[in-house]
DSSP file (Angstrom, degrees, kcal/mol; ACC not computed):
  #  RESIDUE AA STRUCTURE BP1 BP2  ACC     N-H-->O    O-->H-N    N-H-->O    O-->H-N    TCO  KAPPA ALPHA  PHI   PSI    X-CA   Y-CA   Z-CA
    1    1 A X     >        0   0    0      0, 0.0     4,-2.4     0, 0.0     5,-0.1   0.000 360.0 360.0 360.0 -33.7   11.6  -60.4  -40.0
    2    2 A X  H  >  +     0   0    0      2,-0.2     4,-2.3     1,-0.2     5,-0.2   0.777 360.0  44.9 -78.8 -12.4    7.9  -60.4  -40.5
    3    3 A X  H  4 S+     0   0    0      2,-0.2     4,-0.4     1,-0.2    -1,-0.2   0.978 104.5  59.1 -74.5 -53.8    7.6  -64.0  -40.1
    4    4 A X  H  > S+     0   0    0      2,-0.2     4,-0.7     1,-0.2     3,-0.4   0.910 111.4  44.1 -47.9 -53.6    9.9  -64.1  -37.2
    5    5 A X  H >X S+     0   0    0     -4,-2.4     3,-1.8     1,-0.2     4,-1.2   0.962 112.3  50.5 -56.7 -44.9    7.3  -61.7  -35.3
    6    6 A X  H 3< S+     0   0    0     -4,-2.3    -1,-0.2     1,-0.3    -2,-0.2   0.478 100.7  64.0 -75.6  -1.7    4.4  -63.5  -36.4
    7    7 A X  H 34 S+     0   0    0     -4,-0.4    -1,-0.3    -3,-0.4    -2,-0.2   0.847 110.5  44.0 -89.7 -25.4    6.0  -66.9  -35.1
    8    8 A X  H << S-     0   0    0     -3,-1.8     2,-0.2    -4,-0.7    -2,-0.2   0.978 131.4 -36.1 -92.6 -52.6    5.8  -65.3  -31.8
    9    9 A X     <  -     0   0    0     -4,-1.2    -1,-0.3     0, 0.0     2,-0.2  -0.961  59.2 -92.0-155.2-165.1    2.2  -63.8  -31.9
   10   10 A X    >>  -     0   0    0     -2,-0.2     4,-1.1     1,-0.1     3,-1.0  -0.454  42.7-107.8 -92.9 152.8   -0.3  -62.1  -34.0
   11   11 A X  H 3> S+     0   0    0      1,-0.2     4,-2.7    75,-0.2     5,-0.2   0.884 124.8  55.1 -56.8 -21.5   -0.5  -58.1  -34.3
   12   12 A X  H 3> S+     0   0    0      2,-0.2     4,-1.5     3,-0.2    -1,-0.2   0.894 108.3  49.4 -62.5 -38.0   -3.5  -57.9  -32.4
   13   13 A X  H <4 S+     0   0    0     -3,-1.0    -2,-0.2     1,-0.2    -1,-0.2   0.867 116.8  43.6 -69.2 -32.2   -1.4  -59.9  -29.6
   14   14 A X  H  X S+     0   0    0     -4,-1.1     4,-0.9     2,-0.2    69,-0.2   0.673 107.9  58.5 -84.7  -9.3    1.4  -57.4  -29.9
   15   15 A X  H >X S+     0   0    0     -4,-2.7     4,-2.0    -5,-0.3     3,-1.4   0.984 109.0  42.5 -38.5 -79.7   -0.8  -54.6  -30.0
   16   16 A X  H 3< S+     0   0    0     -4,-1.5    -2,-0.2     1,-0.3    -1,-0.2   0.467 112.4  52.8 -55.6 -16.3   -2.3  -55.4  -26.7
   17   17 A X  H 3> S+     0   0    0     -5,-0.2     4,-1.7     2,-0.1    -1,-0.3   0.714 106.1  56.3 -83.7 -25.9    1.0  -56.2  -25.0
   18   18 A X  H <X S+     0   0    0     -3,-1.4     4,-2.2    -4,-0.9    -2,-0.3   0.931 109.8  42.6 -66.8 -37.8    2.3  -53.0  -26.2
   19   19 A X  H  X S+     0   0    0     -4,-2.0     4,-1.0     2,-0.2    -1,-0.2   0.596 113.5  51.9 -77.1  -3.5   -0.5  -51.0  -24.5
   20   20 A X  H  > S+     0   0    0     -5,-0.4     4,-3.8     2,-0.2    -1,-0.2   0.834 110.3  49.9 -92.4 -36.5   -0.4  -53.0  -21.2
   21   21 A X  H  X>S+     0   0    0     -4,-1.7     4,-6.5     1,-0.2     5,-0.6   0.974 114.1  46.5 -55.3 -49.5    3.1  -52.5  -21.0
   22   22 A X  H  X5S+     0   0    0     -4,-2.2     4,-0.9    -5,-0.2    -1,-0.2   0.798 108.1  48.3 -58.2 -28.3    2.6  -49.3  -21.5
   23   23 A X  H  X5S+     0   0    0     -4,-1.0     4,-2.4     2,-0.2    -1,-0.2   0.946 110.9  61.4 -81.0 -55.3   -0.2  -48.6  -19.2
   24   24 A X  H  X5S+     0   0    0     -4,-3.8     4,-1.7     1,-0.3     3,-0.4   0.879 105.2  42.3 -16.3 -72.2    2.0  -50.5  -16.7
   25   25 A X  H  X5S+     0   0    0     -4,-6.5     4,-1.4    47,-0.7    -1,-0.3   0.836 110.9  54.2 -78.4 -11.4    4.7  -48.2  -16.8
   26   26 A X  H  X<S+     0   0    0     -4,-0.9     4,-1.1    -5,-0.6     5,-0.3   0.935 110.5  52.6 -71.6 -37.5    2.5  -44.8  -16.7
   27   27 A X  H >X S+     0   0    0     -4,-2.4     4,-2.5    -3,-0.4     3,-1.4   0.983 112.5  41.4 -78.3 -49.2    1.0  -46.2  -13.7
   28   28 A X  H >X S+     0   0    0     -4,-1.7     4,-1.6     1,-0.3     3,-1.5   0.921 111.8  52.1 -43.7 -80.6    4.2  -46.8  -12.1
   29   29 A X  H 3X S+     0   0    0     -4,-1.4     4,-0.5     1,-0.3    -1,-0.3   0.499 113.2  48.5 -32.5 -22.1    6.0  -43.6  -13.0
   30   30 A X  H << S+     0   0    0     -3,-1.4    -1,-0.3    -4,-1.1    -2,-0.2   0.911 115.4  40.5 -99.5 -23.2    3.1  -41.9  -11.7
   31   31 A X  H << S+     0   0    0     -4,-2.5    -2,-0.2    -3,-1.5    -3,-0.2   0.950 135.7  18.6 -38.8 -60.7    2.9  -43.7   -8.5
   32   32 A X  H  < S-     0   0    0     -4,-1.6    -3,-0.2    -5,-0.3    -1,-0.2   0.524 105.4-138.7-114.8  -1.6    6.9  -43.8   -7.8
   33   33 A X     <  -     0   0    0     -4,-0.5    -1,-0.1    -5,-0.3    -3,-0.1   0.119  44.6 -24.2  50.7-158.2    8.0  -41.0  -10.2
   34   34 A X        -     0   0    0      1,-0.2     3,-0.4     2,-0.1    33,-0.1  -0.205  59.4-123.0 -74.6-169.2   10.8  -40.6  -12.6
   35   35 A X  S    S+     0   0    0     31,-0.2    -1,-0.2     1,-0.2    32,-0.1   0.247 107.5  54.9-112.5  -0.9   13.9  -42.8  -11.6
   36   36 A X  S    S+     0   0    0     30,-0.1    -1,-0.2     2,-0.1    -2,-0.1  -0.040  73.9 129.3-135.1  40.2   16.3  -39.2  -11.5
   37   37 A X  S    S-     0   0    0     -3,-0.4     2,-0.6     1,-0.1    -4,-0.0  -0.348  76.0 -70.3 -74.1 178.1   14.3  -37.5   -9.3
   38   38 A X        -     0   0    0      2,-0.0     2,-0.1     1,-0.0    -1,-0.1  -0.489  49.7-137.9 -55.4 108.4   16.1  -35.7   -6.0
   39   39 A X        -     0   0    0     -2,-0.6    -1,-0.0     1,-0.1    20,-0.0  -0.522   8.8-156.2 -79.2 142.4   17.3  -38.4   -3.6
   40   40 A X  S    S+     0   0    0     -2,-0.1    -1,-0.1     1,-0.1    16,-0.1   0.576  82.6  66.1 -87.5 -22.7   16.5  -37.5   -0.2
   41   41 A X  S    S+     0   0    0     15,-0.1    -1,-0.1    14,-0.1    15,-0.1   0.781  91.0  63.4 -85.5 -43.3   19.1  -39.7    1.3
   42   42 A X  S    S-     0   0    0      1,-0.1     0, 0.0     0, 0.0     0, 0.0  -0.408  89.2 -63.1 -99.1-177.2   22.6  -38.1    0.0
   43   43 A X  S    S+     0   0    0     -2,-0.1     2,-0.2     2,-0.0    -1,-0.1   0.342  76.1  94.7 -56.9-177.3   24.5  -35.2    0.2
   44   44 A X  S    S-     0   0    0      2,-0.0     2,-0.5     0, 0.0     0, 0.0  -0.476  79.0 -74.3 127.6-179.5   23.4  -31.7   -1.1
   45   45 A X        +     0   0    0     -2,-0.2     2,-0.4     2,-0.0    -2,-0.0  -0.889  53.2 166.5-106.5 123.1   21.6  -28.8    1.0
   46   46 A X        -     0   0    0     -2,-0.5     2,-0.4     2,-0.0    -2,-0.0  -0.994  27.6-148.0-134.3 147.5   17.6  -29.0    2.1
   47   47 A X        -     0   0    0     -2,-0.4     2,-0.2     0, 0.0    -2,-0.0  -0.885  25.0-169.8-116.0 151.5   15.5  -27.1    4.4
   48   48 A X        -     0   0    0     -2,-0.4     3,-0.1     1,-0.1    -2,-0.0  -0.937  24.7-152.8-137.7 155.4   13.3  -29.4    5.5
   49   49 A X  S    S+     0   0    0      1,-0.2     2,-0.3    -2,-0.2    -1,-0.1   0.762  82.3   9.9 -88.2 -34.1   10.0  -28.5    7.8
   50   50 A X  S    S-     0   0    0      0, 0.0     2,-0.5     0, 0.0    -1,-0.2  -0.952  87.2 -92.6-151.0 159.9    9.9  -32.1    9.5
   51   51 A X        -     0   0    0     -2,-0.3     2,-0.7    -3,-0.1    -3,-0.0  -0.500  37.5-128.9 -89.9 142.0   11.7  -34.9    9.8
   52   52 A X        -     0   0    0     -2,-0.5    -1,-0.1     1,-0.1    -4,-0.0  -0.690  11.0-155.1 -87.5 124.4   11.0  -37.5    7.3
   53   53 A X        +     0   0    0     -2,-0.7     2,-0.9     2,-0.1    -1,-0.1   0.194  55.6 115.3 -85.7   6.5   10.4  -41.1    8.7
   54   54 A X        -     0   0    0      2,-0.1     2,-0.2     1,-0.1    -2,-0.1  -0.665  62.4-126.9-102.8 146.5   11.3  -42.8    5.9
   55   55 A X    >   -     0   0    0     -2,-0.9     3,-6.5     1,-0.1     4,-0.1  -0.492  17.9-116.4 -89.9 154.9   14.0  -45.0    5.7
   56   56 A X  T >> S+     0   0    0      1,-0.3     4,-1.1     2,-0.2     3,-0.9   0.497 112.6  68.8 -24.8 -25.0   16.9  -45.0    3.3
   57   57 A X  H 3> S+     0   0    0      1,-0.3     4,-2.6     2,-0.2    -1,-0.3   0.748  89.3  71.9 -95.3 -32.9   16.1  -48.2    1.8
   58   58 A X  H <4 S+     0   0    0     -3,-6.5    -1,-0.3     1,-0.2    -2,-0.2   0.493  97.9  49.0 -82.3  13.9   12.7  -46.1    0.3
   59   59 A X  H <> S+     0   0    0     -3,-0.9     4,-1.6    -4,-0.1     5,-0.3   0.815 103.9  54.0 -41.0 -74.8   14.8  -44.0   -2.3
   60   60 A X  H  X S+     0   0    0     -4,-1.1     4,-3.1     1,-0.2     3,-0.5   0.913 115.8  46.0 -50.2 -52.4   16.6  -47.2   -3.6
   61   61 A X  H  X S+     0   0    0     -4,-2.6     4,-2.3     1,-0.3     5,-0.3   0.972 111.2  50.5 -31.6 -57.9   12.4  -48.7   -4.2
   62   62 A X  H  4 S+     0   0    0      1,-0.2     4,-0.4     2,-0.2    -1,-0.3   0.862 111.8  45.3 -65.0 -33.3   11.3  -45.7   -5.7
   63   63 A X  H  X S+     0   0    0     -4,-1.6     4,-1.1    -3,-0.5    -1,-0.2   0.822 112.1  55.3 -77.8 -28.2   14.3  -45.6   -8.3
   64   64 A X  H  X S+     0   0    0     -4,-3.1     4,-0.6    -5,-0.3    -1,-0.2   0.847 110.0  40.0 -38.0 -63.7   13.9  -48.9   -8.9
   65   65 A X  H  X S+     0   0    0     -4,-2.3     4,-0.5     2,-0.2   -33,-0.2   0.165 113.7  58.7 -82.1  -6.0   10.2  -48.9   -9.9
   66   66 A X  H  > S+     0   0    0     -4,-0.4     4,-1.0    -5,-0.3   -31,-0.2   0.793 104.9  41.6 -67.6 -62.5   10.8  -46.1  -11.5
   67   67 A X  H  X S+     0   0    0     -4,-1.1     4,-1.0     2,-0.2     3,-0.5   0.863 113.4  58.6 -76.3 -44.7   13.3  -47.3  -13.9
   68   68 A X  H >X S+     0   0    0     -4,-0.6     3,-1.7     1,-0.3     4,-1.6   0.921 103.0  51.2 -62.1 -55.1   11.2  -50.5  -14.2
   69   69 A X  H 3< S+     0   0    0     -4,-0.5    -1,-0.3     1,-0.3    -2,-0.2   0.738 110.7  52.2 -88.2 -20.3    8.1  -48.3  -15.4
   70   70 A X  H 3< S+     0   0    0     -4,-1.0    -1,-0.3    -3,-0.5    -2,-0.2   0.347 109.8  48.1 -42.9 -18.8   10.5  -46.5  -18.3
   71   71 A X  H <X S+     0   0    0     -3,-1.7     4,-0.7    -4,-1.0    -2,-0.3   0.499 111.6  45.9-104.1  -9.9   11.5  -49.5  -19.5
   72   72 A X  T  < S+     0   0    0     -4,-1.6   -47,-0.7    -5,-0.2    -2,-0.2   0.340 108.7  57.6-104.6   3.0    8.2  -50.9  -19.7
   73   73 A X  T  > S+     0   0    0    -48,-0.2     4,-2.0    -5,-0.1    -2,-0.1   0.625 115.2  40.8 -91.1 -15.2    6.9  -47.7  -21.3
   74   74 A X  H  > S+     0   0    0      1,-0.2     4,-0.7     2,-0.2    -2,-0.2   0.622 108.2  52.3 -99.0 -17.0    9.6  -48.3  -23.9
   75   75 A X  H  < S+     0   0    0     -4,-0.7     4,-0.5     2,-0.2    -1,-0.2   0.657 113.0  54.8-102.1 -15.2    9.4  -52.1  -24.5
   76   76 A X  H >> S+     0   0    0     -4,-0.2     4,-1.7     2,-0.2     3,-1.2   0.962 105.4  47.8 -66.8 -45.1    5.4  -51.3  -25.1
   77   77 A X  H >X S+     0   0    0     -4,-2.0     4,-2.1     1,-0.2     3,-0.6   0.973 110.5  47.8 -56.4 -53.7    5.9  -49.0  -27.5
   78   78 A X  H 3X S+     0   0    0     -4,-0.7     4,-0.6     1,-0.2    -1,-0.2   0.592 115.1  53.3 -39.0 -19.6    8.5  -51.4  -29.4
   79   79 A X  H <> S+     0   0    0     -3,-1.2     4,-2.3    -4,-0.5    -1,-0.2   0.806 112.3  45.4-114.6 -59.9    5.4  -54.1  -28.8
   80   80 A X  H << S+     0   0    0     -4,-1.7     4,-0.3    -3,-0.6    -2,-0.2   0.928 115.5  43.0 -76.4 -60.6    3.1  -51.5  -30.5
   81   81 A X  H  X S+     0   0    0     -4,-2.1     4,-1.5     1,-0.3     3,-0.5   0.676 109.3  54.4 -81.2  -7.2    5.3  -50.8  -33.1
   82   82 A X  H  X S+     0   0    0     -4,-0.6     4,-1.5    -5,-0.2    -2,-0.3   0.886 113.2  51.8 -68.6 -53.1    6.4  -54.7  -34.0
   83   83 A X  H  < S+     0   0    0     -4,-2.3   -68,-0.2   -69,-0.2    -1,-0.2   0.595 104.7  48.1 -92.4  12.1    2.6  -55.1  -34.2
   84   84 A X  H >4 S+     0   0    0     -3,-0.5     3,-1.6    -4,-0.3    -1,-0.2   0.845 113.9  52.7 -90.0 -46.5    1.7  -52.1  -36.8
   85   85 A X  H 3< S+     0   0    0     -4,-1.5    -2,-0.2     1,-0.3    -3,-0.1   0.504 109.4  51.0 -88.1   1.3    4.8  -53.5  -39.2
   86   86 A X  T 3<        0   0    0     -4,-1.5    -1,-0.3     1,-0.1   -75,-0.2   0.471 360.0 360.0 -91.0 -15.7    3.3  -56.8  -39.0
   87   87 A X    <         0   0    0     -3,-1.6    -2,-0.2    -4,-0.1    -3,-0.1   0.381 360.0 360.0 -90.3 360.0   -0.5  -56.2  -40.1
Protein backbone atom coordinates (compact mmCIF):
# COMPACT_ATOMS: atom_id res chain seq x y z
CA UNK A 1 0.00 0.00 0.00
CA UNK A 2 2.81 2.28 0.90
CA UNK A 3 4.31 2.02 -2.36
CA UNK A 4 1.21 2.41 -4.19
CA UNK A 5 0.79 5.99 -2.38
CA UNK A 6 4.26 6.93 -2.89
CA UNK A 7 3.89 5.97 -6.83
CA UNK A 8 1.45 8.77 -6.80
CA UNK A 9 3.31 11.51 -4.73
CA UNK A 10 5.56 12.11 -1.90
CA UNK A 11 4.11 12.83 1.87
CA UNK A 12 5.01 16.24 1.71
CA UNK A 13 2.79 16.34 -1.72
CA UNK A 14 -0.03 14.64 0.13
CA UNK A 15 0.35 16.69 3.01
CA UNK A 16 -0.21 19.88 1.14
CA UNK A 17 -3.08 18.58 -0.95
CA UNK A 18 -4.74 17.51 2.13
CA UNK A 19 -4.66 20.98 3.69
CA UNK A 20 -5.68 22.82 0.47
CA UNK A 21 -8.51 20.62 0.10
CA UNK A 22 -9.25 21.29 3.26
CA UNK A 23 -8.90 24.97 3.35
CA UNK A 24 -11.07 24.76 0.18
CA UNK A 25 -13.91 23.24 1.75
CA UNK A 26 -13.89 25.52 5.13
CA UNK A 27 -13.96 28.38 2.85
CA UNK A 28 -16.89 27.16 0.99
CA UNK A 29 -18.93 25.92 3.85
CA UNK A 30 -18.47 29.12 5.34
CA UNK A 31 -19.39 31.14 2.34
CA UNK A 32 -22.44 28.88 1.13
CA UNK A 33 -23.09 26.96 4.54
CA UNK A 34 -23.89 23.40 5.39
CA UNK A 35 -25.61 21.51 2.35
CA UNK A 36 -28.88 20.68 5.03
CA UNK A 37 -29.50 23.91 5.94
CA UNK A 38 -33.49 25.27 5.66
CA UNK A 39 -34.39 25.57 2.05
CA UNK A 40 -36.26 28.61 1.50
CA UNK A 41 -37.93 27.46 -1.55
CA UNK A 42 -40.35 24.43 -0.28
CA UNK A 43 -43.02 23.85 1.73
CA UNK A 44 -43.04 24.39 5.70
CA UNK A 45 -44.28 27.64 7.64
CA UNK A 46 -42.01 31.17 7.71
CA UNK A 47 -42.77 34.58 8.69
CA UNK A 48 -40.85 36.45 6.65
CA UNK A 49 -40.29 40.45 7.08
CA UNK A 50 -39.59 41.06 3.22
CA UNK A 51 -39.78 39.40 0.29
CA UNK A 52 -36.71 37.66 -0.80
CA UNK A 53 -35.47 38.37 -4.46
CA UNK A 54 -33.76 35.46 -4.88
CA UNK A 55 -34.60 32.98 -7.23
CA UNK A 56 -35.18 29.31 -6.70
CA UNK A 57 -32.46 28.23 -8.69
CA UNK A 58 -30.05 29.95 -5.50
CA UNK A 59 -30.95 27.06 -2.97
CA UNK A 60 -30.14 24.32 -5.51
CA UNK A 61 -26.20 26.53 -5.72
CA UNK A 62 -25.84 26.83 -2.29
CA UNK A 63 -26.49 22.97 -1.60
CA UNK A 64 -24.39 22.18 -4.16
CA UNK A 65 -21.36 24.06 -2.99
CA UNK A 66 -22.03 23.10 0.07
CA UNK A 67 -21.93 19.47 -0.39
CA UNK A 68 -18.81 20.10 -2.62
CA UNK A 69 -16.91 21.84 0.37
CA UNK A 70 -17.77 18.58 2.77
CA UNK A 71 -16.52 16.40 0.52
CA UNK A 72 -13.41 18.29 0.00
CA UNK A 73 -13.08 18.68 3.78
CA UNK A 74 -13.15 14.94 3.81
CA UNK A 75 -11.01 13.89 0.83
CA UNK A 76 -8.23 16.39 2.54
CA UNK A 77 -8.25 14.88 5.55
CA UNK A 78 -7.91 11.22 3.76
CA UNK A 79 -4.91 13.32 1.75
CA UNK A 80 -3.53 14.23 5.19
CA UNK A 81 -3.79 11.02 6.54
CA UNK A 82 -2.38 8.93 3.30
CA UNK A 83 0.50 11.31 3.76
CA UNK A 84 1.28 10.71 7.77
CA UNK A 85 1.16 6.63 6.96
CA UNK A 86 3.59 7.16 4.30
CA UNK A 87 6.54 9.24 6.07
Amino acid sequence: MREKLLGFATPFGWNTTGLLLCLLGVILLFRYGMPYRISTSGGGDFITTESSSEPPMVDTIYRTLGWIGLVAIIAGTGCQIAGAYIS
